[in-house]
DSSP file (Angstrom, degrees, kcal/mol; ACC not computed):
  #  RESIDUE AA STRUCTURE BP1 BP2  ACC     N-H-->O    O-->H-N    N-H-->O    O-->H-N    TCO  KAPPA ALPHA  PHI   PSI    X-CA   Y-CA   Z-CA
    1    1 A X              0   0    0      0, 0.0     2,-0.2     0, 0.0     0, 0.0   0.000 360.0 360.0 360.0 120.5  117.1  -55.0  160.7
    2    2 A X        -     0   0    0      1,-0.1     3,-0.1     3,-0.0     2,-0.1  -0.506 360.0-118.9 -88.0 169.3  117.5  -54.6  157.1
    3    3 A X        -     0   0    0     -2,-0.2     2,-0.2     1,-0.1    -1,-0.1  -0.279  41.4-101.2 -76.0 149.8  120.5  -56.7  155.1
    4    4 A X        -     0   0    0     -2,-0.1     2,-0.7     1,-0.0    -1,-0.1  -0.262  41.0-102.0 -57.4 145.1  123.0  -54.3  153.4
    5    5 A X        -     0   0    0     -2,-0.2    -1,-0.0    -3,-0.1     3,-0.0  -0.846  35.8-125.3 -95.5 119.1  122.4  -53.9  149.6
    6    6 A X        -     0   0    0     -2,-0.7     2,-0.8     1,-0.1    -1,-0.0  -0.160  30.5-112.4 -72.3 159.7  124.9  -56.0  148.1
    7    7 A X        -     0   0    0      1,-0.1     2,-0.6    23,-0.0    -1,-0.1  -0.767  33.1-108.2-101.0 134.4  127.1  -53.7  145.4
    8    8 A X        -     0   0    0     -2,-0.8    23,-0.8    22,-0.1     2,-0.4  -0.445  32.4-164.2 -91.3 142.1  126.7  -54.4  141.8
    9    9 A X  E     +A   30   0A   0     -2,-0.6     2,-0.3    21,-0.2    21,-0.2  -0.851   9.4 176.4-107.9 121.3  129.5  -56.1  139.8
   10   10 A X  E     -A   29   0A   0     19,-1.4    19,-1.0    -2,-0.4     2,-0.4  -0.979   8.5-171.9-124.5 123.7  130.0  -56.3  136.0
   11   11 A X  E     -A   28   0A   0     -2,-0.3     2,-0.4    17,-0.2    17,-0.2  -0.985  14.1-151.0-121.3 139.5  132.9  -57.8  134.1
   12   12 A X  E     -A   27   0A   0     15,-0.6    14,-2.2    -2,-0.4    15,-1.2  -0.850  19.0-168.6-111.7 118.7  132.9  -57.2  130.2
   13   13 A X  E     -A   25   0A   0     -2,-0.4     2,-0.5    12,-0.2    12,-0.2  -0.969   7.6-170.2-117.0 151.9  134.8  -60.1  128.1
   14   14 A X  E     -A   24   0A   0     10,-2.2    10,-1.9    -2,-0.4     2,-0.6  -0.912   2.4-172.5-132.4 132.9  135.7  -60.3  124.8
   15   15 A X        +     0   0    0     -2,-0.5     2,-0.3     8,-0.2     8,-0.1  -0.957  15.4 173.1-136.2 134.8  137.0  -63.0  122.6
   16   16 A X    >>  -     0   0    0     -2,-0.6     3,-0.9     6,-0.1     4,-0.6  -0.968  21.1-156.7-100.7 109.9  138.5  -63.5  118.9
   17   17 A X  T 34 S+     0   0    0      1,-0.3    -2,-0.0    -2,-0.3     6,-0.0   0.398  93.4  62.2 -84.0 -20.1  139.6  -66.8  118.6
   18   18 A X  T 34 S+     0   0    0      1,-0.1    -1,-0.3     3,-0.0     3,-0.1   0.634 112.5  33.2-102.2 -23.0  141.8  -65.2  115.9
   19   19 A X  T <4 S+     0   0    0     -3,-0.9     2,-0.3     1,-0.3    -2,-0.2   0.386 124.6  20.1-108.2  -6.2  143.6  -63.0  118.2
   20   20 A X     <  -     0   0    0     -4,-0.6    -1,-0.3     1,-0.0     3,-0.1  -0.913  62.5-125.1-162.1 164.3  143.8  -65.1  121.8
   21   21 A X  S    S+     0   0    0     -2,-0.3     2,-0.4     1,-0.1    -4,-0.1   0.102  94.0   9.5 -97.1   4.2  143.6  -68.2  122.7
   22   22 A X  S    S-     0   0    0     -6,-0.2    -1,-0.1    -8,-0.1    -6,-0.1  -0.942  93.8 -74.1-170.9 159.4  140.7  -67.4  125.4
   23   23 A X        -     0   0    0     -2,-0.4    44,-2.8    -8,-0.1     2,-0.3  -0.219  46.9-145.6 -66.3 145.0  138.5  -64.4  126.1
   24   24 A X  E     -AB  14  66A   0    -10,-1.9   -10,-2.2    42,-0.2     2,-0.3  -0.897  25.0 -97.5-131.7 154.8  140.0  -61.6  127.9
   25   25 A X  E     +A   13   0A   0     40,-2.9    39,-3.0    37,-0.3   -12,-0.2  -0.527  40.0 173.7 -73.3 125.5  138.7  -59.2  130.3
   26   26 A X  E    S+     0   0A   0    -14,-2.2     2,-0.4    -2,-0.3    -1,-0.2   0.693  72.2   7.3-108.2 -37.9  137.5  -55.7  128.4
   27   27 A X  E     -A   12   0A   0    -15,-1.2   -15,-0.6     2,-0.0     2,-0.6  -0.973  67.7-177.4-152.6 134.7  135.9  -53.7  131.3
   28   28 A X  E     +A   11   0A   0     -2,-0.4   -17,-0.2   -17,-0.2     2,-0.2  -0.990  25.2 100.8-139.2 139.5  135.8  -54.6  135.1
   29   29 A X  E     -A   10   0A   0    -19,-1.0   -19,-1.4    -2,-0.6     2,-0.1  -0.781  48.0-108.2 157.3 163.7  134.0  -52.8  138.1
   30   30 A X  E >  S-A    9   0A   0    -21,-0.2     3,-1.7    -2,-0.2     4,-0.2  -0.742  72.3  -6.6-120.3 165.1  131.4  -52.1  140.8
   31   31 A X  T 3> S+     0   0    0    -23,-0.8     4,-1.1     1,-0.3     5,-0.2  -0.337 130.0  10.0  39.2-132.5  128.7  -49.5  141.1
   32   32 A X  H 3> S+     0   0    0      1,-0.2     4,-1.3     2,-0.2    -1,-0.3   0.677 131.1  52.7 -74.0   7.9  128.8  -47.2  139.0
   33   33 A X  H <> S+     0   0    0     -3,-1.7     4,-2.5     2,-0.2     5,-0.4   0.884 107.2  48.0 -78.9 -67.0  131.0  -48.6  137.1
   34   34 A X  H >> S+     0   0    0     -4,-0.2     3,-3.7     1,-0.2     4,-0.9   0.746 107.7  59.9 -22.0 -69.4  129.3  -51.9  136.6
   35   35 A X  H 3X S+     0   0    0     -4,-1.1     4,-4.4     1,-0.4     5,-0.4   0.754 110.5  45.3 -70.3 -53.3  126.0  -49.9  135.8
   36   36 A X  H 3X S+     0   0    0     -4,-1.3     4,-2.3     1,-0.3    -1,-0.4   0.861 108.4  50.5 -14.1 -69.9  128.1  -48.4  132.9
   37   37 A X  H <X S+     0   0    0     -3,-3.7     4,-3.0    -4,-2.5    -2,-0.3   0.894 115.6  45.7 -68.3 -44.2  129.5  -51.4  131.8
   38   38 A X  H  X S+     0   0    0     -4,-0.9     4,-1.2    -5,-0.4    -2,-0.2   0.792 112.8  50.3 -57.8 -45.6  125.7  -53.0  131.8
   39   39 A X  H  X S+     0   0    0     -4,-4.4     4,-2.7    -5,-0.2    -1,-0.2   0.843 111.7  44.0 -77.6 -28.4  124.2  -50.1  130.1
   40   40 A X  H  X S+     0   0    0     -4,-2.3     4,-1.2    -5,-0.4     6,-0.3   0.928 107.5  57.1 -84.0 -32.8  126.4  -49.8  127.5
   41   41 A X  H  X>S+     0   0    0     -4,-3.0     5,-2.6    -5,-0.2     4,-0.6   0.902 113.2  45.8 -46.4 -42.9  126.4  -53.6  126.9
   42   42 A X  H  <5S+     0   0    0     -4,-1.2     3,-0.5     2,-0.2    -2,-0.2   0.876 107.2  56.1 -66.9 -55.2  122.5  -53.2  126.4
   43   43 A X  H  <5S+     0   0    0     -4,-2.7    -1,-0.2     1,-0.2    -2,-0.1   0.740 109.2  46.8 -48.4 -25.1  123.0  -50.2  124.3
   44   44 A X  H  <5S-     0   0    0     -4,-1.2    -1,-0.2    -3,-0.4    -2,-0.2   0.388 116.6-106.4 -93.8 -36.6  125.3  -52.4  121.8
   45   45 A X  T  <5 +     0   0    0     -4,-0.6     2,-0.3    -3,-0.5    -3,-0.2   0.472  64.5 157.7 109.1  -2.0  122.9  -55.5  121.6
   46   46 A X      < -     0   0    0     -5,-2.6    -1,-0.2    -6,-0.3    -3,-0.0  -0.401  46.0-127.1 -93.8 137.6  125.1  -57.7  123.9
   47   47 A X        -     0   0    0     -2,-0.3     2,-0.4    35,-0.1    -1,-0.0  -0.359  29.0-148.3 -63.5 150.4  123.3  -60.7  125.6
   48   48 A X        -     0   0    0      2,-0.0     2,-0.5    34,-0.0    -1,-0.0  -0.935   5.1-156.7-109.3 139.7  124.2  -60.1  129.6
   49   49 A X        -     0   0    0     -2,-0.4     2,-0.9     2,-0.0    29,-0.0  -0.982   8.4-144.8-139.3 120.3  124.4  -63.3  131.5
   50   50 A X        +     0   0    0     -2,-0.5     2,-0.2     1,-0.1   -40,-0.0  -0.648  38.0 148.4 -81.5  93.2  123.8  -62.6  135.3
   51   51 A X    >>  -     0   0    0     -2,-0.9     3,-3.7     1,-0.2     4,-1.1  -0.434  21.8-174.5-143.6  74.8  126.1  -65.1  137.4
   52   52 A X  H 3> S+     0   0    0      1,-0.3     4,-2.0    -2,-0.2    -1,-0.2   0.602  88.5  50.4 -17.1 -60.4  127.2  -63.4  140.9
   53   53 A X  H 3> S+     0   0    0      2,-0.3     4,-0.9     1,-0.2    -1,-0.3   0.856 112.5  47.6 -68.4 -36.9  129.6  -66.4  141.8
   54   54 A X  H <> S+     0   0    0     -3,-3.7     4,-2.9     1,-0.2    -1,-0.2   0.918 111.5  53.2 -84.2 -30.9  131.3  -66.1  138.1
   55   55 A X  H  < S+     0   0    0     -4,-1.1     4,-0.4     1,-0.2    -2,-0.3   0.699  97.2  56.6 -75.9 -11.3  131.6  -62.5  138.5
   56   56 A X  H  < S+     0   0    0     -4,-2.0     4,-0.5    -5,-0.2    -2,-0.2   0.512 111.6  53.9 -55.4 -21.2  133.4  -62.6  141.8
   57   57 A X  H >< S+     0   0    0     -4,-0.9     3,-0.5     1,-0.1     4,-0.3   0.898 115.4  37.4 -74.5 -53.2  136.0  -64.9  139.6
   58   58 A X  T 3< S+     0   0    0     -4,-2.9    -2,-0.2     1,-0.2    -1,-0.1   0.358  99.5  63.9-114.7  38.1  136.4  -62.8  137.3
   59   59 A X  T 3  S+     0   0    0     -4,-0.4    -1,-0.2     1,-0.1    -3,-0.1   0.738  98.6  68.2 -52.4 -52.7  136.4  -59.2  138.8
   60   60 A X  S <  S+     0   0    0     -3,-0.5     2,-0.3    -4,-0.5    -2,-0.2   0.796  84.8 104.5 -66.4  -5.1  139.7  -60.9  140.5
   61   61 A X  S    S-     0   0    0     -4,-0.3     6,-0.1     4,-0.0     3,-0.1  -0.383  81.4-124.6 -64.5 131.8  141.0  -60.7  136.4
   62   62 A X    >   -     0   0    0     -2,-0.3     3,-1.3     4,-0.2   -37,-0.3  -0.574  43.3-100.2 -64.6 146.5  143.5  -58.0  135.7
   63   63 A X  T 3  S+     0   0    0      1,-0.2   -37,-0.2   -37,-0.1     3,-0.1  -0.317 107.6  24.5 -70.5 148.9  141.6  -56.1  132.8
   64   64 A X  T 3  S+     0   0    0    -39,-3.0     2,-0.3     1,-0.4    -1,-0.2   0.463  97.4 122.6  64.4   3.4  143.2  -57.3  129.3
   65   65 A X  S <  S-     0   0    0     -3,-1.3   -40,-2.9     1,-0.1    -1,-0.4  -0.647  70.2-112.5 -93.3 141.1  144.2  -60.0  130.7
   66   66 A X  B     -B   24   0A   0     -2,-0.3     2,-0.3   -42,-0.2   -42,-0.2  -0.302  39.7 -99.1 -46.6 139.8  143.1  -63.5  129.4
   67   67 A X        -     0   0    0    -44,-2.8    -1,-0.1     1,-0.2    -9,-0.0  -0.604  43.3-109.4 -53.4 122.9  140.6  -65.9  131.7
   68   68 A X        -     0   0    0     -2,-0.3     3,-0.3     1,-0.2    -1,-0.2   0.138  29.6-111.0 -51.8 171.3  142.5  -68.4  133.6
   69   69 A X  S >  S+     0   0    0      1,-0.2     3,-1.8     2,-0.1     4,-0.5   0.837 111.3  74.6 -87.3  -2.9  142.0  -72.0  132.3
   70   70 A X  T 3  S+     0   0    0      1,-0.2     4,-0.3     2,-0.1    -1,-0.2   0.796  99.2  45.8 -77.5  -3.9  140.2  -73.0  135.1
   71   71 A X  T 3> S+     0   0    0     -3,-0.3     4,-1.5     1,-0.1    -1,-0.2   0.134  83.4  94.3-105.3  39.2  137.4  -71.0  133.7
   72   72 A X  H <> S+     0   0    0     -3,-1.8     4,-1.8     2,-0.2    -1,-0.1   0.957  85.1  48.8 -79.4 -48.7  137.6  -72.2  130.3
   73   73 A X  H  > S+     0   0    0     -4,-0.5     4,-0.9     1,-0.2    -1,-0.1   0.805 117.5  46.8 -71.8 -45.0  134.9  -75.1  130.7
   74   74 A X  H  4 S+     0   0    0     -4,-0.3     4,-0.5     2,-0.2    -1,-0.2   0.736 115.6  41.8 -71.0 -57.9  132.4  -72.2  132.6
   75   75 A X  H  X S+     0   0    0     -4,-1.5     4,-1.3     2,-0.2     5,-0.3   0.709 108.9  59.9 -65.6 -22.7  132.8  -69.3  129.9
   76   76 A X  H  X S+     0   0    0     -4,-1.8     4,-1.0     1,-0.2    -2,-0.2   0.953 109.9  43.1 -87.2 -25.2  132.6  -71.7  127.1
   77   77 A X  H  X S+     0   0    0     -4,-0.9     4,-1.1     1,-0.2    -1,-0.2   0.676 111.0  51.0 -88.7  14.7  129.2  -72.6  128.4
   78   78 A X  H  > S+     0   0    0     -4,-0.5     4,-0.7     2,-0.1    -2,-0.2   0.527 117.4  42.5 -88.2   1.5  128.2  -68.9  129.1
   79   79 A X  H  X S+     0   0    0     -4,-1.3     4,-2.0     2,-0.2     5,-0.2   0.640 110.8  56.9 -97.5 -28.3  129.3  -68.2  125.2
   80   80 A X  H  X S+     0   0    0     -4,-1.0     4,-1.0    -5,-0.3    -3,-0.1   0.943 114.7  40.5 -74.9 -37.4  127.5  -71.8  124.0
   81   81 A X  H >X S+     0   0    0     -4,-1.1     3,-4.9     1,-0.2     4,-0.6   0.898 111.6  54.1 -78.9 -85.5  124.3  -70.2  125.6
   82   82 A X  H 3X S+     0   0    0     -4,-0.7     4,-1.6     1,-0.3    -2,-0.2   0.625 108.4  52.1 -43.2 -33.9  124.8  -66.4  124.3
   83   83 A X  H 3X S+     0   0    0     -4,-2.0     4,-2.0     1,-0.2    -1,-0.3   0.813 105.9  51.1 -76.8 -11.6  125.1  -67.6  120.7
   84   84 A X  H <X S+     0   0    0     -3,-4.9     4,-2.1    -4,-1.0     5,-0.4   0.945 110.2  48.6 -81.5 -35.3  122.2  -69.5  120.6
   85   85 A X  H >X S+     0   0    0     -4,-0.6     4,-2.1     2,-0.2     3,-1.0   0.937 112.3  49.3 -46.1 -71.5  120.5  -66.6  121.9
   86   86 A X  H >X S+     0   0    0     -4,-1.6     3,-4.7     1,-0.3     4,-1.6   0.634 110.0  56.9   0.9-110.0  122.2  -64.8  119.2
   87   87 A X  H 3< S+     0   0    0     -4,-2.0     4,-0.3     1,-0.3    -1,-0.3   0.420 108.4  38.5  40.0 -99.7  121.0  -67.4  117.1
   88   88 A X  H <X S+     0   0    0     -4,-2.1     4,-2.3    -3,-1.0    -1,-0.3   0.617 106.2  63.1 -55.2 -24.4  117.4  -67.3  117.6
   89   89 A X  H <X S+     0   0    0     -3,-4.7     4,-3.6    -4,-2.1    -1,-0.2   0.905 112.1  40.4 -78.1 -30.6  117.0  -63.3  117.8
   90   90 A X  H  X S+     0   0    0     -4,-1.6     4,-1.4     1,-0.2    -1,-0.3   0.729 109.0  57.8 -94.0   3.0  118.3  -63.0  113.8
   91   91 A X  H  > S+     0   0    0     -4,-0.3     4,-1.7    -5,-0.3    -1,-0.2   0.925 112.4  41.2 -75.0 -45.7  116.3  -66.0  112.8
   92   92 A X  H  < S+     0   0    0     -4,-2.3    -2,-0.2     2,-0.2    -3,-0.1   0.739 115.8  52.3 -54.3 -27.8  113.1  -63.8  114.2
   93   93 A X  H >< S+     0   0    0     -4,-3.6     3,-5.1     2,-0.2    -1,-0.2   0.990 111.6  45.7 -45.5 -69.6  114.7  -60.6  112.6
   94   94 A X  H 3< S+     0   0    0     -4,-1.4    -2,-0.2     1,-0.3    -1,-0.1   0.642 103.7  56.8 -66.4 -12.4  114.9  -62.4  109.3
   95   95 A X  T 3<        0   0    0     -4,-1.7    -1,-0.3     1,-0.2    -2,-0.2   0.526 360.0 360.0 -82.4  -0.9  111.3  -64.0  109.4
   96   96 A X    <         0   0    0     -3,-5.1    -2,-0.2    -4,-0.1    -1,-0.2   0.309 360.0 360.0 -47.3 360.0  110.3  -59.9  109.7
């Protein structure tokens, strides 16, 4: 018997540190909506970081809405990792 195809889920944050005090939910949704939200994140440059359990948290965020604080410690290392990617990609640009 095959398993069910689980549906895919994308939540979009954004944060300005100058405008909130924590990243807020830009884009939420499953199927084709995720796929949206995924392609257009790729289309834009923006690192994706795949983490099922952390999108099931924050799916349950109303969109524009802030991340609770119990995910402060969780997002701040999925932001510590995307800016080193970040990081690294324009140090390889700039040695072009």
């Amino acid at each position: 018997m095959e398993k069910p195809k689980k549906s895919l889920k994308a939540v979009a944050l954004s944060y300005d540190e100058k405008k909130a005090a924590a990243p807020q939910v830009l884009a939420s949704g499953s199927g084709l909506v995720a796929e949206t939200i995924i392609e257009r994140a790729k289309e834009a440059g923006i690192h994706i970081q795949e983490n099922p359990d952390l999108v099931e948290l924050l799916a349950k965020v109303p969109i524009g809405e802030q991340i609770p604080p119990e995910l402060y410690q969780t997002i701040a290392e999925v932001l510590a990792f995307v800016y080193s990617v970040n990081d690294r990609f324009k140090q390889k640009l700039e040695q072009k």
